[in-house]
N, C-alpha and C positions, 0 to 999 in steps of 0.2 A: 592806085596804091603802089603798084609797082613791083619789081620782083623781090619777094620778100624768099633770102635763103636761111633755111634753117643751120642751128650750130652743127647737128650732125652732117649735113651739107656741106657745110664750111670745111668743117675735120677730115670729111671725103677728097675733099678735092687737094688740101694741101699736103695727104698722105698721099695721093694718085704721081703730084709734080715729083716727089721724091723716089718712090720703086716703079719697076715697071720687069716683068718678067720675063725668062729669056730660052732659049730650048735647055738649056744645061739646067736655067735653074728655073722653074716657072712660078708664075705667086699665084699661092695660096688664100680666095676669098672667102670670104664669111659673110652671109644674105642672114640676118636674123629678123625674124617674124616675130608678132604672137604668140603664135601655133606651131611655128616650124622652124628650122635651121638646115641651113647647105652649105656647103662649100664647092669650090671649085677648082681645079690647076687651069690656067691659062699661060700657054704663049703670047706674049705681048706682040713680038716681033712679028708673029705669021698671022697673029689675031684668032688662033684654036684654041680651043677649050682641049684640053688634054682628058681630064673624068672628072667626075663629078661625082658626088654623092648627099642625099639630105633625105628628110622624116618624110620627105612626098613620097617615096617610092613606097611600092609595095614589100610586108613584111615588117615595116617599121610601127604600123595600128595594132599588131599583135605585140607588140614591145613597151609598149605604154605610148607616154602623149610624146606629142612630138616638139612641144614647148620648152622642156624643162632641161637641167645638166645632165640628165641622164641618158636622155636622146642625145645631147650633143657630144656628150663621148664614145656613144655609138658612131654617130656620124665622124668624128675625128678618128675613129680608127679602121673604120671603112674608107675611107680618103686615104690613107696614106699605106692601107692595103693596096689599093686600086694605082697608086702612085710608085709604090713599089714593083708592082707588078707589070707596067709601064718601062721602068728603067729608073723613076728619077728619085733620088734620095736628098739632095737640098732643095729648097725653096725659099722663096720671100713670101713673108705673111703680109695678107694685106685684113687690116680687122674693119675697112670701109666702113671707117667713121665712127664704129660702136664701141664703147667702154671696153679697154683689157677686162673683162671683170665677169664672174659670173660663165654663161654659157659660151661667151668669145673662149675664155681661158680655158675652160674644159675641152674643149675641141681642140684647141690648140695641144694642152697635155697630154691629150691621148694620142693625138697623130707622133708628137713626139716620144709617147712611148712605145708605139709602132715601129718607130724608126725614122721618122722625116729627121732632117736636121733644120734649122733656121734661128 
């Protein structure tokens, strides 16, 4: 059958050719699940993860589910706590491939109204 790439796939990669993050500014991932959402800062250039934050860690099961927008604006403003706290205040979003729409964008709005800029 051969290698069959999914549309989300597709979206990933041709978003990946275009940013790529750098010490001054690093990008901003978004891993959406089911169950859960993360994001990340990465250094592209040195290849590090700068922090992280998502609905795995502990503390976030006493907060409700870890699927819905409500988690994800947790999670967006735990991220750009953790990225403030770091030094770094712009970024490049990378939405790796999922709809602006829904939990991508709530995570995004709350980091942004933490303060990230992008």
């Amino acid at each position: 059958m051969g290698n069959v790439i999914t549309g989300r796939a597709r979206r990933k990669r041709r978003i990946r050719k275009k940013i790529s993050g750098t010490t001054e500014m690093p990008r901003l991932t978004v891993f959406r699940s089911l169950k859960h959402i993360s994001a990340q800062l990465i250094d592209d250039s040195t290849g590090k993860t700068l922090c992280s934050a998502s609905t795995y860690e502990k503390g976030f099961e006493a907060k409700g589910k870890g699927g819905n927008r409500t988690a994800a604006k947790l999670v967006g403003g735990a991220i750009a706590e953790r990225a403030k706290s770091k030094g770094v205040e712009k970024v490049v979003f990378d939405r790796n491939g999922c709809i602006y729409h829904g939990r991508v964008k709530e995570l995004a709005d709350a980091a942004r109204q933490k303060g990230l800029k992008f």
